[in-house]
C-alpha angles and dihedrals in degrees: 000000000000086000084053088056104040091051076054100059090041096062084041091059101046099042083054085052091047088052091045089047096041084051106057085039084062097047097052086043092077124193137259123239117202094219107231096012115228097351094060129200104327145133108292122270133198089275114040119079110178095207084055104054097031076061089062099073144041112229124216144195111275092024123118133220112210117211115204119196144125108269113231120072095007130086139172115222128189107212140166117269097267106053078042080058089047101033097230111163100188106082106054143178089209140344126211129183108153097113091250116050116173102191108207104220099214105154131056115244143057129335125190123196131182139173109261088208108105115261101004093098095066092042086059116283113141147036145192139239145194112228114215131203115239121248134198105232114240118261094235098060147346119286119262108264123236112249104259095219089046120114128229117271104228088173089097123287131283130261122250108262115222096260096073128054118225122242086216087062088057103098115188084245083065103045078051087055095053090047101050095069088058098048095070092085103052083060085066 
C-alpha cells in the first residue's frame, strides 16, 4: 500500500511539473496579431483607424504582428518616430513588400510602422506600439492589469517590479535547476 502511494506522489508530482512547465512554455511562445483584423493593411476606410486598433491590444515580447496586404505597390516599413511623424518612408528600420510580413517583436520598446506607398501615410496608414517584456506573475497573487483606456507609452518600457520574475533571467543552468528537484523520481 505505501508503494501504491508513493508511485502516487510521484505522478503528482510530475503531472504538476508538466503543467508548470506547459505554462511557462505557453507564456515565452507570444501571440500573433493580425494587424487590422479582417480588414488588413490598407489604405485606410472609413472604418479602420490603425491607432485604434494597434490600442486594443499589449504587445509583448515574442509576439507578431501580421501584416495582410496585396504586394505591389504596398509595403509595410518599420521607422523611427520621427520619420513615423513625417511619414518618410526612405530611411527606413525595415521594408517589407511580400503580401504577407509577420514582424517578430523581439525587443522592448517602441515600433513604428507606416505604409511605403506615397501619401497613405498621411491618409492613415500607419500606427505605433510599446513592446513589454514578459513577466512570470507572482505565486502569491494575479499580476496587476494594465488600464484598458490607457495609451501606449512610446517614451521607452517599463522595468520588471519585484513582484514578477524576468524570463530573460531565466539561464538554462537555472531551468536545470527547476527541473532537478523533479528528476529524482524518475530514478525510482
Amino acid at each position: 500500500m505505501a508503494a501504491f502511494m508513493l508511485g502516487n506522489i510521484h505522478a503528482m508530482a510530475a503531472l504538476a511539473f508538466c503543467v508548470h512547465f506547459l505554462a511557462l512554455l505557453k507564456l515565452a511562445a507570444g501571440k500573433e496579431y493580425v494587424v487590422g483584423d479582417r480588414q488588413g493593411w490598407i489604405l485606410p476606410v472609413a472604418n479602420t483607424n490603425y491607432s485604434s486598433w494597434a490600442l486594443k491590444h499589449k504587445y509583448y515580447v515574442g509576439d507578431k504582428l501580421a501584416f495582410n496586404y496585396k504586394a505591389e505597390p504596398n509595403s509595410v516599413v518599420q521607422v523611427n518616430r520621427e520619420h513615423f511623424d513625417a511619414c518618410n518612408a526612405t530611411d527606413y528600420i525595415a521594408s517589407y513588400g511580400n503580401g504577407r510580413t509577420v514582424v517578430e517583436l523581439n525587443t522592448t520598446g517602441p515600433y513604428w510602422f507606416i505604409s511605403g506607398v506615397n501619401n497613405n501615410c498621411n491618409q492613415g496608414q500607419k500606427f505605433g506600439i510599446t513592446v513589454f517584456e514578459k513577466t512570470i506573475p507572482p505565486a502569491s497573487g494575479p499580476a496587476p492589469s494594465p488600464s484598458a483606456g490607457s495609451p501606449p507609452h512610446f517614451a521607452g518600457a517599463p522595468t520588471p517590479t519585484n513582484s514578477a520574475i524576468s524570463l530573460r533571467s531565466f539561464t538554462p543552468l537555472m531551468l536545470l535547476g527547476l527541473l532537478a528537484p523533479f528528476s529524482w523520481w524518475a530514478l525510482m
